[in-house]
N, C-alpha and C positions, 0 to 999 in steps of 0.2 A: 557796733553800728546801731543809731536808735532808729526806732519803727517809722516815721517817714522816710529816713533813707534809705531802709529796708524796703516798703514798698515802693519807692522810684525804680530800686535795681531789679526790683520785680518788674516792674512796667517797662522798664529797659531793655532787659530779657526777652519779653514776650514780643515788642517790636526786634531785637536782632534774631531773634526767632523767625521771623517772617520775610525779614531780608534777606536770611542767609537762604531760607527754602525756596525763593522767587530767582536769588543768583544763582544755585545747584538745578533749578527745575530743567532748562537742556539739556541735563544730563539722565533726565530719564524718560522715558516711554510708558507716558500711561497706560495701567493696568485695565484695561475693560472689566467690568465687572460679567463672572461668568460662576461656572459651578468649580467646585474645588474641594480640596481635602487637607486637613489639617495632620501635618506629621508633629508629633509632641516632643519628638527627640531633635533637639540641637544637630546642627549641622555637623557631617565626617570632620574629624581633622581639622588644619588651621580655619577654616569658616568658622565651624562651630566654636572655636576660640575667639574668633574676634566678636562674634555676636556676643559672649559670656562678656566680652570689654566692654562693649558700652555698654551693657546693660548695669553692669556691675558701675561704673563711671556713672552714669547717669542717676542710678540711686544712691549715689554715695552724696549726691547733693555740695562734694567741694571741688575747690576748682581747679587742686595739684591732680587729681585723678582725672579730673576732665581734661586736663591740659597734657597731662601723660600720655592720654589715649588718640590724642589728637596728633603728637607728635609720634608716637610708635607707629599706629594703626592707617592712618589715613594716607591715601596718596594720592598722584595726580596734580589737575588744577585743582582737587578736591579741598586738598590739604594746602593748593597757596594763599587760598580765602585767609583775611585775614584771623587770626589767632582768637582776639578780642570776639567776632562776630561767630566762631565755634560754640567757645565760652558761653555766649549768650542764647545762643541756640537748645544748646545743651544744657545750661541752667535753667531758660524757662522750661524746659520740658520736664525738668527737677516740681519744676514752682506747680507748674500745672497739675503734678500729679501724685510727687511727695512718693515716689518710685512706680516701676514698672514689673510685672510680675508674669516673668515666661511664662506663656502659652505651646506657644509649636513655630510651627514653619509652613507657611500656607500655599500649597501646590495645585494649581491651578490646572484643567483639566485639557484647556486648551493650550498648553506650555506657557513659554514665558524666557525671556533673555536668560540663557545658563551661566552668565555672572551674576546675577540679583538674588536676594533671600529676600522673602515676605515673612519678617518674625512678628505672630501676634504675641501681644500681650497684656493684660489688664490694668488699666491704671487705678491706682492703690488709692484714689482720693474722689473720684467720681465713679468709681466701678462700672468706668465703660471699657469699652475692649479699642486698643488702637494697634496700626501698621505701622513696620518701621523698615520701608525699603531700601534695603542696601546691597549698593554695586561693589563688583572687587575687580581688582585689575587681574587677574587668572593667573598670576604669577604664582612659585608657593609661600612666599609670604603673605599675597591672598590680602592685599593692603584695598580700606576703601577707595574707592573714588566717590561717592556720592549717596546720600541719604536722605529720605523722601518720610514723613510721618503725617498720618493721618488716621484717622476713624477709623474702622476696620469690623465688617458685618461681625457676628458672634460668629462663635465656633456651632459645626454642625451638631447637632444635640443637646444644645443649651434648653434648658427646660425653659417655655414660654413664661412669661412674666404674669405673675398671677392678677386675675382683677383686683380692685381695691374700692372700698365703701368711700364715698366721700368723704370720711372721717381718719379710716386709712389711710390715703392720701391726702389729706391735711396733712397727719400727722410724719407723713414717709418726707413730703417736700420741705416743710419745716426742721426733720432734721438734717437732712441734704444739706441746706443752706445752711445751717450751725458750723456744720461739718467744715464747708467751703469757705466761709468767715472766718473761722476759728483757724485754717490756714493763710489766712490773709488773701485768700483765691478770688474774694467776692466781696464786693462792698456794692449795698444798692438795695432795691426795691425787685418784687418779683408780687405778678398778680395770675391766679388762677380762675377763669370763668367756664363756666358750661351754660349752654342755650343762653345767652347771655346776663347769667346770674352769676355775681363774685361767690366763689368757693373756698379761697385762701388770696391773704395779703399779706404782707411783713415784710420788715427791713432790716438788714443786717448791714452789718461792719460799721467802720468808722466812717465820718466823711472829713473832719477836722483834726489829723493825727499827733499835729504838734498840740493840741489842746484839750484830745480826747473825745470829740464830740460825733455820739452819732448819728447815724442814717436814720432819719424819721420817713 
């Protein structure tokens, strides 16, 4: 596959990504944001198996494992959604992050439906931390029905983010962006101001990939 139709299948992705979570969204109960406690241990029993599936699926980055996982694991109307629109779902979530890195299981103080898991966990490419809620049909094979991903606050004790000199941050955002380019995650312009003075600008990636030409 050459790098323009690499990054269309990206850009493909990340739209069936959005499709498939806007057709699953009935199927779940937003979480209100409330206080909680982070469990570090995987889920008892088949739960905490099917969470090790995607996770394990989702950073494997192909598409026999995501397609395996789709087909063993999932149930319901969850799993009638088309196949193709899984696929995509679950590869951009690949694209975006270039893997996921178990955190816990995040339990909320106020409960919460006792078929859903809240698993956080870190994405490997932006080092934020994101939620990946999933429903199970309570049966013991504990098959999804439905999966919900988003942001997700830090874990309680995450040591605060230290300030940074303007210099520091020049140089922290500058490699962020390498970082995201150099996955093919970001192509474009990014500008920094404070009291309305520019502080950092630059451009990364390509914008003409069949010819090589980039972002100015």
């Amino acid at each position: 596959m050459n790098r323009s139709r690499s990054r269309r299948a990206t850009f493909a992705r990340a739209i069936a990504a959005a499709i498939l979570l806007l057709a699953t969204a009935p199927l779940f109960a937003q979480q209100a944001p409330g206080d909680y406690t982070d469990d570090t241990s995987l889920p008892a029993g088949r739960r905490g198996e099917r969470v090790r599936q995607v996770l394990d699926a989702v950073n494997s980055g192909e598409r026999a494992q995501v397609e395996a996982l789709v087909k063993d694991a999932f149930g319901g109307p969850f799993r009638e959604i088309p196949l193709e629109d899984h696929l995509g779902a679950l590869g951009g979530l690949y694209d975006g992050s270039r893997g996921l890195d178990f955190y816990g299981v995040r339990r909320y103080v106020d409960g919460g439906p006792p078929n859903r898991e809240v698993v956080i966990a870190k994405n490997r490419l932006t080092g934020g931390w994101q939620g990946l809620s999933l429903t199970f049909d309570g049966t013991p094979e504990e098959r999804i029905t439905g999966m919900q991903i988003q942001p997700a606050r830090p874990p309680k004790g995450t040591p605060p983010l230290p300030e940074l000199t303007a210099e520091q941050a020049r140089a922290e955002l500058g490699a962020f962006l390498d970082r995201l380019a150099e996955a093919e995650a970001f192509s474009g312009t990014a500008l920094l101001a404070k009291d309305g003075q520019v502080v950092f600008e630059a451009a990364r990636g390509i914008a003409d990939r069949n010819h090589g030409v980039p972002v100015r």
